[in-house]
C-alpha positions as CSV (number, residue, x, y, z in Angstrom):
1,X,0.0,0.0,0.0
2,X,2.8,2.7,1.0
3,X,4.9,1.1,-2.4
4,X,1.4,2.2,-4.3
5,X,1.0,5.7,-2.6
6,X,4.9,6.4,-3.1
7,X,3.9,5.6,-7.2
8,X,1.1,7.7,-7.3
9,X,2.9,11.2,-5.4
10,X,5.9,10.4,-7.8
11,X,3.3,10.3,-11.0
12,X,1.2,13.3,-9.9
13,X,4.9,15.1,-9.2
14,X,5.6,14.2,-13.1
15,X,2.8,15.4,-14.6
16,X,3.0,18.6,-12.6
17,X,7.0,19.3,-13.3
18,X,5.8,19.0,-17.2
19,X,2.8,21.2,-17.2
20,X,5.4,24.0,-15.7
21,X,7.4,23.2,-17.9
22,X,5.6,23.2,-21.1
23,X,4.1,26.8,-19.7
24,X,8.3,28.2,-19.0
25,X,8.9,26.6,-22.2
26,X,6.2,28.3,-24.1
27,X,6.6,31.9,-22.4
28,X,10.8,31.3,-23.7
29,X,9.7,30.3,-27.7
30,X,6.9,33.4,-27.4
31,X,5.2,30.6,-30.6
32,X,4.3,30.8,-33.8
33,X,1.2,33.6,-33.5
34,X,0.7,37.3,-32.1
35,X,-2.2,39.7,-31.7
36,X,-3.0,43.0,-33.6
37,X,-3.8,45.8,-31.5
38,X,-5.4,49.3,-32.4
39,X,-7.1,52.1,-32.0
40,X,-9.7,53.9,-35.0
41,X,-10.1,58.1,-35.1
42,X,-11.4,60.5,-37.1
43,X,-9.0,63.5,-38.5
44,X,-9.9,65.7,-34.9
45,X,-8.5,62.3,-33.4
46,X,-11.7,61.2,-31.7
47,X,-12.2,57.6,-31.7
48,X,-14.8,56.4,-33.9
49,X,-16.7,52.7,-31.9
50,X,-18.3,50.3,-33.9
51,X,-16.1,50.2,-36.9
52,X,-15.4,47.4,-38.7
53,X,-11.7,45.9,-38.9
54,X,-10.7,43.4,-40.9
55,X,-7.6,41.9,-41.4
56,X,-6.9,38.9,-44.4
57,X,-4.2,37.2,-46.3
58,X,-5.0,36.1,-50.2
59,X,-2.9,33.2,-50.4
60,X,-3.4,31.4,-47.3
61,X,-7.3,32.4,-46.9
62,X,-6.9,33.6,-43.5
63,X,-9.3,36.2,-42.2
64,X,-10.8,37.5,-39.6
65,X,-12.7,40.4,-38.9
66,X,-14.1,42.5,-35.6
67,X,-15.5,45.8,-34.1
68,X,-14.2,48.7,-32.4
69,X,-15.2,49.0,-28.9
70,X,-16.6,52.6,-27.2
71,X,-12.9,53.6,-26.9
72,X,-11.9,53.2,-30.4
73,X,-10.1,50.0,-30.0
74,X,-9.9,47.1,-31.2
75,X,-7.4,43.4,-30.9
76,X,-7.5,40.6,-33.1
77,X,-5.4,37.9,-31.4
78,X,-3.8,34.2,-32.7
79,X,-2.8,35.6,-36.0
80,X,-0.4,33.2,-37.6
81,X,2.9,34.6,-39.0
82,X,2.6,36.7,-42.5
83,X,1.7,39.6,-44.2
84,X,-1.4,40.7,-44.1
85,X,-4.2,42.9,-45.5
86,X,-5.7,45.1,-43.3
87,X,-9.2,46.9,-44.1
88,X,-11.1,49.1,-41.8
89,X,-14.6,50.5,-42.6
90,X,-16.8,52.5,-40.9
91,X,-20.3,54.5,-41.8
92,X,-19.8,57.9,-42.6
93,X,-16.1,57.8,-43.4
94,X,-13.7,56.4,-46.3
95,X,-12.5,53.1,-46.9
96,X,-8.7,52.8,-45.0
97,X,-6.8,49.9,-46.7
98,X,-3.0,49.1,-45.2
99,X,-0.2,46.0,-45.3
100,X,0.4,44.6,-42.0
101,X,3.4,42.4,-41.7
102,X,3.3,39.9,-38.8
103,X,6.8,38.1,-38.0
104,X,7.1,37.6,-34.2
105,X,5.6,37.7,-31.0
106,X,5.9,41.1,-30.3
107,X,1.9,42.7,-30.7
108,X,1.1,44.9,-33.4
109,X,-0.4,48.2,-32.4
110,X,-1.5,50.7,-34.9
111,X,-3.4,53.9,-34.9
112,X,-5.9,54.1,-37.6
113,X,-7.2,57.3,-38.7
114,X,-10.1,57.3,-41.2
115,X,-10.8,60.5,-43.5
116,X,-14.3,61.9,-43.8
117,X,-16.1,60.3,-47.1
118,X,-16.5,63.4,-49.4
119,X,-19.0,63.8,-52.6
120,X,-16.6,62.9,-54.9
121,X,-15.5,59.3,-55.3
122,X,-12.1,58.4,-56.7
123,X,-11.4,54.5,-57.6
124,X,-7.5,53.5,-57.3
125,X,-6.3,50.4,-59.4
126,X,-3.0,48.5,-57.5
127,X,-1.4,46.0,-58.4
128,X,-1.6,42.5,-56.4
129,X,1.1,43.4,-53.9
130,X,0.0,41.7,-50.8
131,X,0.3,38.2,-53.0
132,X,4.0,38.7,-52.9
133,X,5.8,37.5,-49.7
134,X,9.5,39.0,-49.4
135,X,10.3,36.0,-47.3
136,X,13.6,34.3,-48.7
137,X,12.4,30.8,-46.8
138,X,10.9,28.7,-48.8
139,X,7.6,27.7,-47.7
140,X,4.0,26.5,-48.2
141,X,1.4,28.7,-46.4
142,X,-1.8,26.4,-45.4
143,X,-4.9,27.3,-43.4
144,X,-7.9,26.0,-42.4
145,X,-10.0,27.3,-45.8
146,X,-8.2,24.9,-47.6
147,X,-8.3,21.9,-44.8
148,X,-12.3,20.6,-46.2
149,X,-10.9,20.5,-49.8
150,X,-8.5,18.6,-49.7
151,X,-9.4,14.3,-50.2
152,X,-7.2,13.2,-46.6
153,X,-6.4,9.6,-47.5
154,X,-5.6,8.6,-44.1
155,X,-8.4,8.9,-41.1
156,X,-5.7,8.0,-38.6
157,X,-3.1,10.8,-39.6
158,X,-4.6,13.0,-41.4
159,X,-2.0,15.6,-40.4
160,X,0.5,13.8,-42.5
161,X,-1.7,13.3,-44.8
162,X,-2.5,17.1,-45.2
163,X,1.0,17.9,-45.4
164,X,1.7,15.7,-48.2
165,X,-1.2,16.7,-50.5
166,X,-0.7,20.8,-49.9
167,X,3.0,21.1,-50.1
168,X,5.3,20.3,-52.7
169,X,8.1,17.8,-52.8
170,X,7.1,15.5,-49.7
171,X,6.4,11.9,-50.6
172,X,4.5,9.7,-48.1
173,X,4.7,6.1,-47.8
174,X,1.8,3.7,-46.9
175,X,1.5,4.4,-43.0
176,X,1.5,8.0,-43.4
177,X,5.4,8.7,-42.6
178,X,6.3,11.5,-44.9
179,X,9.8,12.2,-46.5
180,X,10.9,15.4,-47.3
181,X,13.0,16.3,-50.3
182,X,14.0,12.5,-50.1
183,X,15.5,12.6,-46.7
184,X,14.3,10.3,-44.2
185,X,13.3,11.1,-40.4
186,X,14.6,14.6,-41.0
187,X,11.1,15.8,-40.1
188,X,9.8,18.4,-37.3
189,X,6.9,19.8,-36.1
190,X,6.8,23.0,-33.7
191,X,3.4,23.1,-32.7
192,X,3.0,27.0,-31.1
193,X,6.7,27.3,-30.9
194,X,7.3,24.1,-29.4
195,X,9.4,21.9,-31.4
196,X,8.5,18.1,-31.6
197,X,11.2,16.4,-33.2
198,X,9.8,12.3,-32.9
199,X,8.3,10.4,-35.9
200,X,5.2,11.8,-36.3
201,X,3.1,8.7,-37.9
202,X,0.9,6.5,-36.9
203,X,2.8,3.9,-36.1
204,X,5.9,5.8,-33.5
205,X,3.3,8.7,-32.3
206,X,-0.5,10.1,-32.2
207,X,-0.6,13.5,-34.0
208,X,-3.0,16.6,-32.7
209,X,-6.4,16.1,-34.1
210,X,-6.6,18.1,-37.7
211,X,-9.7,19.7,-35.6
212,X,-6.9,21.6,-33.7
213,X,-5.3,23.1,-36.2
214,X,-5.1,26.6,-37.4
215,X,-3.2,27.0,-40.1
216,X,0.5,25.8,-40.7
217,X,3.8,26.7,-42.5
218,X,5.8,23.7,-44.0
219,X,9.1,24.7,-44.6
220,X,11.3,22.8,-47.3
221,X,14.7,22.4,-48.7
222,X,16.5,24.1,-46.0
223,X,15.0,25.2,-42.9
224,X,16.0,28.2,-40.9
225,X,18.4,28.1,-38.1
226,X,16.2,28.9,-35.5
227,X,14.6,25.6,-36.2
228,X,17.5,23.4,-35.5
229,X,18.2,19.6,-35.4
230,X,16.1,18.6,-38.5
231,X,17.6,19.5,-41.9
232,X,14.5,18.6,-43.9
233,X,11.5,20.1,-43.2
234,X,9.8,21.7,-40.5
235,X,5.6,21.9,-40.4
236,X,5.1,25.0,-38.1
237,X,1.8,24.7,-36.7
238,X,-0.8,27.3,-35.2
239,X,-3.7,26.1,-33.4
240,X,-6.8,27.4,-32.9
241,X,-8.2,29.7,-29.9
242,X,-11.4,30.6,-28.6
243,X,-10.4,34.4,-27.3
244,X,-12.0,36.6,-29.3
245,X,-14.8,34.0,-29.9
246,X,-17.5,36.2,-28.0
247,X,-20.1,33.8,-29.3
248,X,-19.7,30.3,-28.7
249,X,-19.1,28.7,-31.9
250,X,-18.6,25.1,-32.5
251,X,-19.1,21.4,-34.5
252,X,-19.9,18.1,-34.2
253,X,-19.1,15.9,-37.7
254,X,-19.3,11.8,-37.8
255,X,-18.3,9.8,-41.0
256,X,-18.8,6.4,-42.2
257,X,-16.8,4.7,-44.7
258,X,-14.8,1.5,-46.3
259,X,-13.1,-1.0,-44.6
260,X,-15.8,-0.3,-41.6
261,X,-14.3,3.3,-41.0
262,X,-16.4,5.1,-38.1
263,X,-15.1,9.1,-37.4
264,X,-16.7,11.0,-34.8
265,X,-15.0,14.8,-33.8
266,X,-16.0,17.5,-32.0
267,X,-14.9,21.1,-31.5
268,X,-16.3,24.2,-29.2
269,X,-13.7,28.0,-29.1
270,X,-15.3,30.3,-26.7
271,X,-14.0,33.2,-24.8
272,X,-13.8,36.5,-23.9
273,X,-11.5,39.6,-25.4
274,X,-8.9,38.6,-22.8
275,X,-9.3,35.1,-22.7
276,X,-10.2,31.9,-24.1
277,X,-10.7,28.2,-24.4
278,X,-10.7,26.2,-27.3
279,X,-11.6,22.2,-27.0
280,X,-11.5,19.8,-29.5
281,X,-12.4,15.7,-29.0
282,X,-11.7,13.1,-31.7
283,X,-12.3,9.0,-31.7
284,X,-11.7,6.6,-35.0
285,X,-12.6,3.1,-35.1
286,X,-11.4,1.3,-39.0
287,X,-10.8,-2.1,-39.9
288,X,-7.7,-0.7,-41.8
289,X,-6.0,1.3,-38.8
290,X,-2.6,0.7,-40.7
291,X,-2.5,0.9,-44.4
292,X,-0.6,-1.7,-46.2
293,X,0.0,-2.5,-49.8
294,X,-2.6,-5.1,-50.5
295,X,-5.8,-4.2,-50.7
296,X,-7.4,-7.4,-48.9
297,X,-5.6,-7.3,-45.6
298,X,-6.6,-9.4,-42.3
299,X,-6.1,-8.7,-38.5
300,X,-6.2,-4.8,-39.3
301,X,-8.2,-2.8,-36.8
302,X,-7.3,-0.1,-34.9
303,X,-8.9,2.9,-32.8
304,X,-7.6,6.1,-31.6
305,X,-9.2,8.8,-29.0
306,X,-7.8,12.5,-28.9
307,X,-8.6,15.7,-26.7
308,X,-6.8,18.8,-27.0
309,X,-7.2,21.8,-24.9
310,X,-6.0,25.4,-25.3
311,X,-6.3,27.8,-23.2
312,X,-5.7,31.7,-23.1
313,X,-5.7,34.7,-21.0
314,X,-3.7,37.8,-21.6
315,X,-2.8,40.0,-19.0
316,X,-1.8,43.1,-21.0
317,X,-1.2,44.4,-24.2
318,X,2.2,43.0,-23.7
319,X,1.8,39.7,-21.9
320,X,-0.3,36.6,-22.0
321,X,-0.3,33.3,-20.8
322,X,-1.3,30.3,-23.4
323,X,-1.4,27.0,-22.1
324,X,-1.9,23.5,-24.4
325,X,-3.4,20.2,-22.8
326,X,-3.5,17.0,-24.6
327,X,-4.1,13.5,-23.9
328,X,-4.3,10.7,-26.6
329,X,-4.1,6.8,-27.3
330,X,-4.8,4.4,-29.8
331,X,-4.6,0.3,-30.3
332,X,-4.3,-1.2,-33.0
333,X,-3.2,-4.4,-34.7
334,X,-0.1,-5.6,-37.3
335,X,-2.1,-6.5,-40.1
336,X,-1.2,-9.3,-42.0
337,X,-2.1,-10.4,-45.6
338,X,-3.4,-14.3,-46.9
339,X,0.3,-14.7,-48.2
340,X,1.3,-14.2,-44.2
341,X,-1.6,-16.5,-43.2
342,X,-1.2,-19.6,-45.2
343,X,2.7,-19.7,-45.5
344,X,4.0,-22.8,-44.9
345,X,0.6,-24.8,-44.6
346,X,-1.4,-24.7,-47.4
347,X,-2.3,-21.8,-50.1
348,X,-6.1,-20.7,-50.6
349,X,-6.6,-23.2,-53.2
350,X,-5.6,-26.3,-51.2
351,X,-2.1,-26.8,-52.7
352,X,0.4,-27.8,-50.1
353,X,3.8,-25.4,-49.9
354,X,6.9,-27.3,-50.4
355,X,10.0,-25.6,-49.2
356,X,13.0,-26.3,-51.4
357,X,15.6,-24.4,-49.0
358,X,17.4,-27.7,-47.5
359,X,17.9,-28.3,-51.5
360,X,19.6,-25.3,-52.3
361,X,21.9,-25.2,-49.0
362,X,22.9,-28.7,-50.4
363,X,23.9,-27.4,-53.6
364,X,25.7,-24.7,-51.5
365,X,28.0,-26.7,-49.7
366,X,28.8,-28.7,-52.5
């Protein structure tokens, strides 16, 4: 009994020291997203409330969009790092249009001032700037407009999966272990500025449910220093938060399919402007958990539960604490094909295997 007690203090101690640790870690890495901040006046510099702010990038489809408050301000947090296009609107007053660039932690904070819409109306013509991205890194911009589009082959990484189909030169093989630019377990995923440097397949490690996910940078060829250890490429992953989400907003999908493939997920972001949560449960349940080369495979089911958990509160303009819980498992079997089955006994149409080796080791030694 005291043996037992001493096991459970030392695992509760564990799990503890990591959750601190994850949190120090985080607050050192500052990850991958950072919040817009700003306040809207008119030319006498008197803020204007209830004016609308967007703020969107082209090539990745990322928006998102909100209000002024009675003070003129506004903050738009978890934005992913890129150049955006920033739009404000407002009744009575002319469109304002500006590039925003977002490259590190550090928040944003503007001061918009909007001109008083005149009688006359002029129309400028520009050229598509904002498409072009000065960064010299080579990289593949992906968010979550793109995530439904895109046929996932694999229910049970669908991470993987997703990074194979949207980015270029990445082959996958049949369990969902992809290789970039031909190297081999020179992989890395930094999931909010934490760097996960394991196999991430199905058959060494769960992945974060697809639900989870933002949007995400894949990085190829040669990744930037800051990076480190992995030479290949590096899938830079934002997930999603729920501060901001002043409405609770979520979704419950299920999906049936071959091989006896049963998908249930669940998702639900809700918060405040200085905090959030953001939830997300997953199960899968397939007769082809693994995915070999035949197509008639036996002793092949699998299942896999996941729940992620972020949450957010920000203190200031300047600091904000963002904390990640996870917990998954899965089970599944090696699957075998007939070949495996009836090797040595006798083939599926009754003929009896002979085994010829002792002949040829004869001829061998002589």
């Amino acid at each position: 009994m005291l043996a037992f007690y001493r096991k459970s203090v030392y695992t509760v101690f564990l799990i503890i020291f990591h959750l601190v640790l994850g949190v120090i870690a985080y607050a050192q890495s500052g990850g991958s997203s950072a919040t817009v901040n700003g306040t809207v006046v008119d030319p006498s510099g008197a803020v204007i409330p209830n004016a609308t702010v967007e703020i969107h990038n082209p090539v990745s489809a990322f928006g998102r969009s909100t209000n002024t408050d009675d003070w003129g301000s506004f903050s738009i947090s978890n934005i992913p790092f890129n150049p955006y296009h920033l739009s404000v609107s407002a009744a009575g007053f002319a469109p304002y249009a500006q590039d925003v660039e977002v490259r590190s932690t550090v928040p944003l904070n503007l001061k918009i001032s909007l001109k008083v819409e005149g009688s006359s109306t002029s129309v400028t013509v520009e050229s598509g700037g904002d498409l072009v991205e000065n960064d010299p890194t080579f990289h593949t911009d992906v968010d979550r407009g793109l995530f439904d589009k895109v046929p996932l082959e694999s229910a049970s990484s669908s991470l993987s999966s997703l990074v194979t189909l949207t980015s270029p030169g990445i082959a996958a093989d049949s369990n969902g272990l992809f290789h970039g630019m031909g190297d081999h377990a020179e992989n890395s995923f930094s999931v909010d500025g934490q760097p996960i440097t394991d196999q991430q397949s199905k058959i060494f490690s769960n992945q974060i449910p697809l639900d989870s996910v933002q949007s995400m940078e894949v990085i190829s060829g040669a990744p930037p220093a800051e990076y480190g250890e992995k030479t290949s490429v590096v899938i830079n992953v934002t997930t999603r938060s729920g501060q901001g989400v002043t409405t609770p907003t979520g979704a419950v999908t299920t999906s049936y399919g071959s091989f006896g493939t049963s998908n249930v997920d669940f998702n639900l972001a809700y918060g405040g402007q200085k905090w959030g949560n953001f939830i997300s449960v997953s199960g899968l349940n397939s007769g082809r958990f693994l995915d070999p080369p035949e197509f008639t495979v036996i002793h092949a089911k699998g299942n896999e539960e996941n729940i992620f958990d972020r949450v957010d509160y920000q203190f200031s303009s300047a600091d904000s604490i963002h904390l990640n819980l996870g917990f998954t498992r899965s089970w599944f079997q090696n699957p075998n094909a007939f070949d495996n089955l009836h090797a040595g006994e006798t083939d599926p149409f009754g003929i009896r295997f002979r085994r010829p080796t002792s002949a040829r080791r004869l001829r061998l030694s002589t």
